[in-house]
ZALUM-956766 format. One record per residue: residue in one letter; x, y, z of N, C-alpha, C in turn. Coordinates in steps of 0.001 Angstrom, whole numbers, plus 500000, padded with zeros to 6 digits. Atoms other than C-alpha are relative to their C-alpha. Example, Ala and Ser with C-alpha at 12.3 -4.5 7.8 and 13.67 -1.06 7.14 Angstrom:
ZALUM-956766
a500890498810500000512300495500507800500900501200500000s499180498810499940513670498940507140499230501090500730
//
This chain:
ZALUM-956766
x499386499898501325470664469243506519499699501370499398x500138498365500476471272472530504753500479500223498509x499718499275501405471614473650501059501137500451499890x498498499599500505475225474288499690499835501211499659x499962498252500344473639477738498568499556500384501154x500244499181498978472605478818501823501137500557500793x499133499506498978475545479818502951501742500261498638x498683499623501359479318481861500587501264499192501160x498629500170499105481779480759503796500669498807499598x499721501506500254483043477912501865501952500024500002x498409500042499878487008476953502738500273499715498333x499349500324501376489037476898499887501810499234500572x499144500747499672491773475670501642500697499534501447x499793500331498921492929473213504744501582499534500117x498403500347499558496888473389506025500079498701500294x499769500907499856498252470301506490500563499777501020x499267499864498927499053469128510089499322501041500697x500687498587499202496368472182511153499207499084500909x501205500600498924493554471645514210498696499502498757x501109500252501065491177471704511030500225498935499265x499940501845500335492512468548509412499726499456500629x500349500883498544492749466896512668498602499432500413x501704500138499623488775467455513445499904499773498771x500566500417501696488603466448509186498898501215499953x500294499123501039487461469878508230500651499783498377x499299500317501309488173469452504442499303501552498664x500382499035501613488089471715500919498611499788499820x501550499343500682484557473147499956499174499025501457x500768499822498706483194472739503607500096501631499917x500524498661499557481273475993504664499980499693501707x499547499878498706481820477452508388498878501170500202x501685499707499564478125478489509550500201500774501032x500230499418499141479232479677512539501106499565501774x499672500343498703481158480172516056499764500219501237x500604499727498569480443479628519591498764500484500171x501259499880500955476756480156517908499966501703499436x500213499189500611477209483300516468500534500354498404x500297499997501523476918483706512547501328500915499836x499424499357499905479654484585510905499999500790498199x500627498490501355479227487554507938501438499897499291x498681499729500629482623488205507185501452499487500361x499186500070499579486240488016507500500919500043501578x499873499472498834486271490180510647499326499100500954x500944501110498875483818487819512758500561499050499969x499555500575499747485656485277511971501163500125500907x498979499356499684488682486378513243499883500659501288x500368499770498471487279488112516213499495498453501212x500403501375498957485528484637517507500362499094499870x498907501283500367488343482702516493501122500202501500x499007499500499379490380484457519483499639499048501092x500717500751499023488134482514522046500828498177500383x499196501169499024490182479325524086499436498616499083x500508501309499896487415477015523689498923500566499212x500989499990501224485136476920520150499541499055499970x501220500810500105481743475369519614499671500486498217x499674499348501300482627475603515499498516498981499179x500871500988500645479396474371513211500519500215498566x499453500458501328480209473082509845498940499400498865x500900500857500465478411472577506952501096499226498671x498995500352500613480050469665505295499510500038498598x500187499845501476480527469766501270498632498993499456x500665500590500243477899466769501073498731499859500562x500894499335499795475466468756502663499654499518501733x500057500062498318476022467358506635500532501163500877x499492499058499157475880469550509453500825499645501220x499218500145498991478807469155511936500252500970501326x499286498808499074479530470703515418501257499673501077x498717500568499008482862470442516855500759500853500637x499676498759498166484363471855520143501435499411499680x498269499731500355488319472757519566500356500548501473x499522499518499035489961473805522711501984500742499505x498640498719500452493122476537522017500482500871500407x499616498580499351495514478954522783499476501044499036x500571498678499912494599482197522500500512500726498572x500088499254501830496134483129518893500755498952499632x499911500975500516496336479686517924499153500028498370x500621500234501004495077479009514318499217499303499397x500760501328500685492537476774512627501137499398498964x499249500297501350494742476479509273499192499518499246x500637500032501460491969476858506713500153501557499595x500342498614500557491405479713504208498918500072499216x501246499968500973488237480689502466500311500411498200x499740499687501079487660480680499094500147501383499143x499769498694500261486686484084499004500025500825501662x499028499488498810489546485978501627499252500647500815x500141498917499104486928488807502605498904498765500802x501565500458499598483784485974503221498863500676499059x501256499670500056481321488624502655500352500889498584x499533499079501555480930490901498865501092501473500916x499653498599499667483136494168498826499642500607500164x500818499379499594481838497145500164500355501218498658x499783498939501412481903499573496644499819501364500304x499891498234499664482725503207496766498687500785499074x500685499544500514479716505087495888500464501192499561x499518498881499931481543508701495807500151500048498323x499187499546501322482754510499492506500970501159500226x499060499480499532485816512164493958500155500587498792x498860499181501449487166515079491597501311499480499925x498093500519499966491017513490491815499386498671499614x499825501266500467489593509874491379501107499588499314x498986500054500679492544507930490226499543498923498522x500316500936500586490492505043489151498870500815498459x500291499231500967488384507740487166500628500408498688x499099499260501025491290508804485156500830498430499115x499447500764500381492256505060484037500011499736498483x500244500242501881492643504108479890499048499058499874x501004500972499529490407502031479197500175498582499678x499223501228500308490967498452478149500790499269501031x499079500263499192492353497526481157499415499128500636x500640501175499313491630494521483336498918500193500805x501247499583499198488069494524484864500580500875501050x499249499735498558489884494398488712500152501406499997x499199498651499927491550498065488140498752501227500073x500824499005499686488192499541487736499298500316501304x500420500260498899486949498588490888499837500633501129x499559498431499305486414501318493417499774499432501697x500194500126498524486233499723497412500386500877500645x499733498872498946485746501932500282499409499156501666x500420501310498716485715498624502792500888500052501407x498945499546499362486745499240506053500841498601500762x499671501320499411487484495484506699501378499832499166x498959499871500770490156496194503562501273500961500691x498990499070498984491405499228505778500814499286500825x499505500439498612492153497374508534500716498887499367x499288501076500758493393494075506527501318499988499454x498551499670501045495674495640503848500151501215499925x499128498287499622496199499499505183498804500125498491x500553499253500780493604500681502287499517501266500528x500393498401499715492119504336502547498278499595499714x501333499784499588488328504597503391499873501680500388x500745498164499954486072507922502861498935499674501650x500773499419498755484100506567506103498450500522499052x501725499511500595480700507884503674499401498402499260x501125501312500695479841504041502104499761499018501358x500522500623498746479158502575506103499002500475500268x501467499998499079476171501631507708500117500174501484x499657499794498334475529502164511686500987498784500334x499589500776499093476024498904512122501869499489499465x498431499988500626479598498773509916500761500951501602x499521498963499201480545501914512644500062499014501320x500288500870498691479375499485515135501066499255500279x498834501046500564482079496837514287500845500117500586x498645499752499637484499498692514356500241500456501256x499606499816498412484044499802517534499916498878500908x499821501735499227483096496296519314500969499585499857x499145500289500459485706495096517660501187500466500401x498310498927500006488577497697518155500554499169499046x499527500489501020489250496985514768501100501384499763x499357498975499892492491499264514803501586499324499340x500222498129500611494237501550512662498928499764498986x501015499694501554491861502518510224500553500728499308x499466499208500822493163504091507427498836501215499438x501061499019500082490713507290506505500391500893499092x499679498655501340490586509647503055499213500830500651x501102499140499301489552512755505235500443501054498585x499609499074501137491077515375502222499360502125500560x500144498301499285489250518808504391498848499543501072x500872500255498906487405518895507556498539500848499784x501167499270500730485011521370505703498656499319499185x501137500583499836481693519916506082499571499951498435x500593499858501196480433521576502345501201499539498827x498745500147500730484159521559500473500211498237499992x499491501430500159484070517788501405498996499253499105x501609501062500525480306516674500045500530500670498621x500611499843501537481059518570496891501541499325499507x498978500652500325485302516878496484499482499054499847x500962501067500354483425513743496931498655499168499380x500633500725500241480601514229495556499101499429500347x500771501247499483478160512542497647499627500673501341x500795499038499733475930514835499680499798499604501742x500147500572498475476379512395502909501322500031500576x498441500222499383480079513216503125500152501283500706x499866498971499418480216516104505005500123499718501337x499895500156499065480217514965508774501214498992500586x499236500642499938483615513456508761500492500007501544x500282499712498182484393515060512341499334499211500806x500979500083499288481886513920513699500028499135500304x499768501500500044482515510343512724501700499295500535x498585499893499893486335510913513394499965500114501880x500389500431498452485434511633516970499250499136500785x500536500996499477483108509299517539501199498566500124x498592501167499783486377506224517205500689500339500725x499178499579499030488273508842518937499422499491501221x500873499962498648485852508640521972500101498396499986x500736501660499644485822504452521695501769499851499758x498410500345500398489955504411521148500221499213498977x499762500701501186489925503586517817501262500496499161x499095499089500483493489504535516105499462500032498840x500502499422501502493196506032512749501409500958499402x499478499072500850495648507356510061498871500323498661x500858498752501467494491510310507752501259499983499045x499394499690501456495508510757504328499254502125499134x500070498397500511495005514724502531500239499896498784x499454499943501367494883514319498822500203501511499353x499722498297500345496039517888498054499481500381498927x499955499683500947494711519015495192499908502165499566x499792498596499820495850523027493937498567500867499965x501388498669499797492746526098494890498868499160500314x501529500213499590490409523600495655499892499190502351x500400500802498276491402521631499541501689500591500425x498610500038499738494730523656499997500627501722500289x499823498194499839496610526990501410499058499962500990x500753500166498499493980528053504673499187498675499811x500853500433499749491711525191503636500630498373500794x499156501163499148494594522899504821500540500458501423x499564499734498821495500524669507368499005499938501056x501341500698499079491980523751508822499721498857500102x500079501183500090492348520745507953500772499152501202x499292500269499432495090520123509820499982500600501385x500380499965498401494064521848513079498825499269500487x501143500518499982490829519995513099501026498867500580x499227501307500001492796516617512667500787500275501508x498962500011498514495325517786515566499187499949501694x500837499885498999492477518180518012500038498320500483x499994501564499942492279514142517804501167499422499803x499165500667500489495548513645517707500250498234501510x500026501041499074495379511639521008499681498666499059x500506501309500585493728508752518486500614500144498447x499819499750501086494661510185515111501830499957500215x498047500249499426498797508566515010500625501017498752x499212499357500261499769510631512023498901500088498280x500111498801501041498565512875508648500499499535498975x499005499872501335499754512310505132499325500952499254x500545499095500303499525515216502750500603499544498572x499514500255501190499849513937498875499792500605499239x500855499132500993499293515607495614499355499138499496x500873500917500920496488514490493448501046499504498764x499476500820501830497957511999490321498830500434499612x500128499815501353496692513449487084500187499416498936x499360500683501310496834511038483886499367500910499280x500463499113501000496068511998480370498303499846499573x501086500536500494492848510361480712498441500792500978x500939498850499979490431513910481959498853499998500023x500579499328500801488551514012479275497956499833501024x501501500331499394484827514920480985499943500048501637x499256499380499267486629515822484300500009501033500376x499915498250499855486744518655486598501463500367499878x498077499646500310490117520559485813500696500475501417x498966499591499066492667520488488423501213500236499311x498627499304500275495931522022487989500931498772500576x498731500991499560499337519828488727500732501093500780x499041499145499071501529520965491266501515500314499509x498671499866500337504970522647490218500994500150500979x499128499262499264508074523805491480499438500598501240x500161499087498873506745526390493317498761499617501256x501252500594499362503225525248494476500475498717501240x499414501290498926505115521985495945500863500511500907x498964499134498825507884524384498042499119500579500963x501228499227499179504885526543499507499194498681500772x500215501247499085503294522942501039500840499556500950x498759500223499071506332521790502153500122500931501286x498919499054498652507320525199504347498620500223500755x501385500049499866503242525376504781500014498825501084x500433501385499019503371521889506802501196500057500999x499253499748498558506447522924508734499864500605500844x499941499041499241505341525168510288498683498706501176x500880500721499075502499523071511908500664498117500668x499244501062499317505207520061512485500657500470501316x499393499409498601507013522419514853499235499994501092x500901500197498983504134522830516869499618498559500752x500028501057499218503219519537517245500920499201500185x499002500504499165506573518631517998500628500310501480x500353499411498557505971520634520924499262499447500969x501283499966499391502799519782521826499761498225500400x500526501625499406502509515864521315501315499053499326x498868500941500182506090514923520412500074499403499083x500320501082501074505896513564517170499570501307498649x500268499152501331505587515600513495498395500030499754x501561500115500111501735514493513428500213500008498526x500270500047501370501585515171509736501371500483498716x499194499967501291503644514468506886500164500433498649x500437499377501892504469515698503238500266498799499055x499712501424500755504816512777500705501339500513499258x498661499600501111508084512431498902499912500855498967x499512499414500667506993513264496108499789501568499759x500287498388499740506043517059497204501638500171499779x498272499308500119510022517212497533500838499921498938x499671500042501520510880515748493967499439501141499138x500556498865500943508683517956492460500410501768500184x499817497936499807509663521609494328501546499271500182x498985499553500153513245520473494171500949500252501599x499736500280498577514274519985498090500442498998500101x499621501121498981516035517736500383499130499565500576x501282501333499043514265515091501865500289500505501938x499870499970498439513966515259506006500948499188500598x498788500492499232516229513360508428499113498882500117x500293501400500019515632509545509039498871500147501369x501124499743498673514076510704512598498768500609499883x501207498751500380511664513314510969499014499539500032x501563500719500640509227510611510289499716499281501285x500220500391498610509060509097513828499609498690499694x500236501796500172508782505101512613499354500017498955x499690500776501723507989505559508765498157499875500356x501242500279500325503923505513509880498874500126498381x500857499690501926502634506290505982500393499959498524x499441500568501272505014504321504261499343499629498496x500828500192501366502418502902501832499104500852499487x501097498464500504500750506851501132501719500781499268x499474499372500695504724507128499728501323501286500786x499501499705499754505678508924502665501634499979500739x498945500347499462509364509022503878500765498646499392x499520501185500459510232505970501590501046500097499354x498335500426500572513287507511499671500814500512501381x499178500176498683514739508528503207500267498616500906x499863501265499397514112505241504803501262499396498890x499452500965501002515527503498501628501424500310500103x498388499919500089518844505663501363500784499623501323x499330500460498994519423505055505173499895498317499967x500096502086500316518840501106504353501339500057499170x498935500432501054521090501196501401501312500694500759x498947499537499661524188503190502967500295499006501058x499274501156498310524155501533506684500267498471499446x499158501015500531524341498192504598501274499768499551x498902499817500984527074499154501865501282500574500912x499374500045499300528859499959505010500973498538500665x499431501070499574529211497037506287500589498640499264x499173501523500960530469494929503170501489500513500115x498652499940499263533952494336504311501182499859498944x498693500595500922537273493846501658499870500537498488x500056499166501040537569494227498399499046499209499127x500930500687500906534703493105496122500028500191498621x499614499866501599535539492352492483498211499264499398x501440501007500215531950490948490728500274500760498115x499474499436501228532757491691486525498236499355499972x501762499909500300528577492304485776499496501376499825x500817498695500922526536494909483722498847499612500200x501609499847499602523162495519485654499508500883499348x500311499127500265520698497624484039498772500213501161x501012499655498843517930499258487266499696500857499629x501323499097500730514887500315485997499387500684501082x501165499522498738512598502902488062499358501290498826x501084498909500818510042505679487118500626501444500235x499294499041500064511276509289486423499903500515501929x500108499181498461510337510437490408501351499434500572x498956500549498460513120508169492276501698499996498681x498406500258501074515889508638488983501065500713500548x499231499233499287517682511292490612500662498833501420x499534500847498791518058508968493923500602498828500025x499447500858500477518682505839491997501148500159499112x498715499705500588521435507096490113501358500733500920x499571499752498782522678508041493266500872499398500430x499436501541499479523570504904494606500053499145499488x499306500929500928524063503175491878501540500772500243x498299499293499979527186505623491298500818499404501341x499286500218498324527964504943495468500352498422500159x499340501625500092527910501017494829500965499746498708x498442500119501042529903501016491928501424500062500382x498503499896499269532811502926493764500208498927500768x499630501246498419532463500104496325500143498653499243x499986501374500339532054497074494015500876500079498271x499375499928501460535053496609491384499638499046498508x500092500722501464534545495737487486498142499945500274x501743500108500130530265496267488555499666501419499279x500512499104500649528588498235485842498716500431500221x501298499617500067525128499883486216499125501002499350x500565499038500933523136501420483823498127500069500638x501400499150499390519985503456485450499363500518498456x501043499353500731517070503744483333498747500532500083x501126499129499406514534505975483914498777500506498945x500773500730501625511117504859481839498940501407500704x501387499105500337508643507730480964498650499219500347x501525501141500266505128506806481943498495500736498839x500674499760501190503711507196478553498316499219500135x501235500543499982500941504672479290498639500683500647x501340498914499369498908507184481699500395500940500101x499993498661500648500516510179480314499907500988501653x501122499345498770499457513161482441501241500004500785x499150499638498961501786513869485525500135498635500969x499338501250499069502660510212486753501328499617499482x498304499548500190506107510299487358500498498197501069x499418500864498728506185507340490356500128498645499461x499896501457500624507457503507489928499061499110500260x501184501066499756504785501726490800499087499951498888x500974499944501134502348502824488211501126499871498349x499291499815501325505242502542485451499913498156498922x500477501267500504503785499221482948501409499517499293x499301501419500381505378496284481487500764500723498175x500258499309501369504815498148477712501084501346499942x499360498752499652506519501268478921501651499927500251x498309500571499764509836499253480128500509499605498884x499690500781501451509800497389476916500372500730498975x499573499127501089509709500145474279501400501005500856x498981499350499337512417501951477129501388499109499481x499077501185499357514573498754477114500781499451498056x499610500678501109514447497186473578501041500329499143x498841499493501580517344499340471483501006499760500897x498864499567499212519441499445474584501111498668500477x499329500729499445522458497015475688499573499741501372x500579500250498513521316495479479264500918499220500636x499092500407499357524144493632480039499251498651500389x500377501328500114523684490557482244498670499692500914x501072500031499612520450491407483877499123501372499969x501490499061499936517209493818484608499888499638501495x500594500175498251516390494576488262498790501283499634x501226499130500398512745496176488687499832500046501514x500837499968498586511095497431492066498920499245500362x501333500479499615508490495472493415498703500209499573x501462499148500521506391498184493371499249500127498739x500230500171501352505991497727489671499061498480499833x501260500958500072504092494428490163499160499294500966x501052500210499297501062493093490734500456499323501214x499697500427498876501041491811494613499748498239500115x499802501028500208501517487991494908500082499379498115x500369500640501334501644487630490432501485500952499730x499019499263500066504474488551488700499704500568498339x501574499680501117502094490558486127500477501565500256x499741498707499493502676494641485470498176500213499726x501324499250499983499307496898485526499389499772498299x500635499944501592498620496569481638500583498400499480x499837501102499736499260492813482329500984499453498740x498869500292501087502518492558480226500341498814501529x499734500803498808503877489717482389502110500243499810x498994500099499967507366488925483560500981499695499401x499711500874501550508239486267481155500346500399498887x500102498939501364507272488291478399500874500540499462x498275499028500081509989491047479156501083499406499846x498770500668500088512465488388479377500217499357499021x500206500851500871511572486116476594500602501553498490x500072499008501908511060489631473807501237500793500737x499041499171499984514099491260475565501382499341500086x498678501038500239516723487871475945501039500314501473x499290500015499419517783488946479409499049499695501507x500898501111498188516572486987483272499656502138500300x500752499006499611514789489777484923499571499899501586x499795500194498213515353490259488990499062501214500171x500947498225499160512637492483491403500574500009501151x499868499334498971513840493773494218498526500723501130x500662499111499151512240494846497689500271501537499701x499389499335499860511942498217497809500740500584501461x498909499989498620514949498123500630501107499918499678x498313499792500251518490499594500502500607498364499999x499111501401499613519718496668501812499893498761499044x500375500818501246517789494037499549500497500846498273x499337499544501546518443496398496441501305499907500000x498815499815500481522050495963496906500035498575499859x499834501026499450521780492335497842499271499339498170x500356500340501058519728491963494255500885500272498979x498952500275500951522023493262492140501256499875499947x498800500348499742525009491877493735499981498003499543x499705501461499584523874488291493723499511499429498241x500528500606501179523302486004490466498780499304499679x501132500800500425520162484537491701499108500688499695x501128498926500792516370485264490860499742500646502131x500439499143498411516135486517494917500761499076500919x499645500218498316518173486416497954499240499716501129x500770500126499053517419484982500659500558500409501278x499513499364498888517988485830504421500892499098500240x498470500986499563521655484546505623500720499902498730x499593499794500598523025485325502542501267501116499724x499160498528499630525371488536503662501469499203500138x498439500700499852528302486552504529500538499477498256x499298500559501278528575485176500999500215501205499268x499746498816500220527851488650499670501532500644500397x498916499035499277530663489900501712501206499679499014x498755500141500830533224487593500123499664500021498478x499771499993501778532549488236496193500778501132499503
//
């Protein structure tokens, strides 16, 4: 018999019809351990869950210890979930990055947002960015036993001193070192480059980026972003924002080292983020440029993907489509240019469809955030409230929270609809789904829906 506090692995929830009902695993049972080895976290589970034939011990909610032998295929499932997803606490970013974003937040804002993880079990989970400086040996260890792969990695300069003092944190300097060591155990890894102007950029990127290319055998591909800037500084080291010109000089700066390694290892290796090309005033790259879209969620290549989504669809709607409806499609000043785009291009295609593009200032964190994701609930509302909206509101995804339908300054969904009097549709961000949202009357399309589309 064992103590209900000796142990956090407690299920929070058992599928119905799973192997874990079956053997009567049930809600607020703890999972001690498999094939006898203890399990810490998320990752252990999950690694010695892969195993045929499990020797699973259980401690049940009424304080009995159970051990029961499951026999399974090979990425068969239990069908429980823990109460808490990771198992083990978060691993907290010790660093004080000059760019911090979470540094620069207003304040008043929901605990959660302050929160700084640098977990590489989050990397690997949900694509997060890890500095690699808050692991222990045996974290390094893990991941290599494991081939816990891609890792996502904030390397920002390969410059041993330029990196301990960006970060801050006097143990960050041997990033190399640690970057080859995964290389040497085949661990993949995408890098991220938070650009920021005179301090990690101009030759100190251009070292950056030959360093990185040395590993490209393991290292699949580069992103190069600018630092976000809000209005919230104050007490802050001063970085500059990137303009016009500063963002053109990156751009022709990173082509030159795409050519090469389109030579060398077939593939661009390192990318510029969109919004380097909004800001200096450029064409985006070709749909191929990006070689499979690897750093979609760092921003890169996402209004190229999107416009080749939205066109090759709007192709294929067939006849003549009459739909008499006044959409209004909200986004943040960076993608207004692109969204007013193709609004105009579906209009010509869909008769008596109105669309009014609004493009909301992000007053709430001030400062040089221009992108839709960070654009709040508060910010749409004072945008929205004088204006005619017709017979709906379509919003990007990216604008809310992930499984809640909640913005960042927790205005909710409801809210907008209730104080503004009109239903309120989100959209993927995907050509294809964005046309499919504000073509259709419901709150979301579902798949097999194109044929009805076709005839309206």
């Amino acid at each position: 018999m064992l103590k209900r506090e000796d142990t956090g692995n407690i299920i929070g929830k058992v599928y119905k019809g799973s192997m874990a009902e079956e053997v009567g695993i049930e809600p607020g049972d703890s999972l001690l351990g498999i094939n006898g080895n203890e399990i810490e976290d998320i990752i252990d589970y999950k690694f010695y869950l892969a195993d045929e034939y499990l020797e699973i011990e259980i401690l049940k909610a009424k304080g009995e210890r159970w051990i029961i032998e499951i026999e399974k295929e090979y990425d068969e499932e239990l069908g429980i979930e823990f109460e808490n997803p990771l198992i083990d606490e978060v691993k907290n970013c010790k660093n004080k990055c000059v760019f911090c974003f979470v540094d620069q937040l207003p304040p008043n804002m929901r605990s959660s947002l302050y929160l700084k993880d640098d977990d590489f079990r989050l990397s690997f989970l949900q694509g997060n960015y890890i500095t690699l400086t808050n692991m222990s040996e045996k974290d390094i260890n893990k991941i290599i036993r494991y081939r816990i792969s891609p890792i996502n990695i904030s390397v920002h300069t390969t410059d041993s001193e330029l990196r301990k003092r960006m970060l801050n944190n006097k143990f960050a300097g041997d990033i190399l070192g640690t970057l080859e060591r995964l290389a040497e155990n085949n661990i993949e890894m995408n890098c991220q480059i938070v650009l920021c102007p005179n301090i990690n950029d101009k030759k100190e990127l251009d070292n950056t980026i030959r360093d990185l290319g040395r590993l490209s055998g393991s290292i699949n591909s580069v992103a190069v972003v600018p630092v976000g800037l809000t209005a919230y500084r104050e007490g802050l080291q001063r970085i500059e924002p990137f303009d016009e010109k500063s963002a053109s000089y990156v751009i022709d700066q990173v082509k030159v080292w795409q050519k090469g390694f389109r030579d060398s290892v077939n593939r661009n290796f390192v990318y510029v983020s969109d919004e380097f090309y909004i800001l200096a005033n450029r064409g985006f790259p070709a749909y191929e440029s990006y070689d499979g879209f690897p750093q979609l969620e760092n921003g890169v290549g996402l209004v190229t993907k999107f416009k080749h989504e939205f066109y090759q669809y709007l192709r294929t709607l067939q006849g003549t489509i009459e739909i008499y409806k006044h959409v209004t499609v909200v986004t943040g000043t960076a993608a207004c240019r692109l969204i007013r785009e193709i609004c105009d291009d579906l209009v010509k295609r869909v008769k008596h469809l109105k669309i009014e593009v609004v493009c909301v200032e992000n007053r709430f964190f001030g400062g040089h955030i221009s992108v839709s994701g960070l654009v709040t609930g508060r910010d749409i509302y004072d945008n929205l409230k004088d204006k005619y909206l017709g017979n709906k509101i379509v919003l990007p995804q990216s604008m809310i929270k992930t499984g809640e339908k909640i913005f960042l300054d927790d205005y909710t969904i409801t809210e907008l609809e209730t104080k503004l009097g009109v239903p309120v549709q989100i959209s993927e961000v995907e050509g294809k789904k964005f046309i499919q949202t504000v073509l259709s009357p419901e709150n979301r399309v579902k798949e097999g829906e194109d044929e009805c589309l076709n005839q309206l």
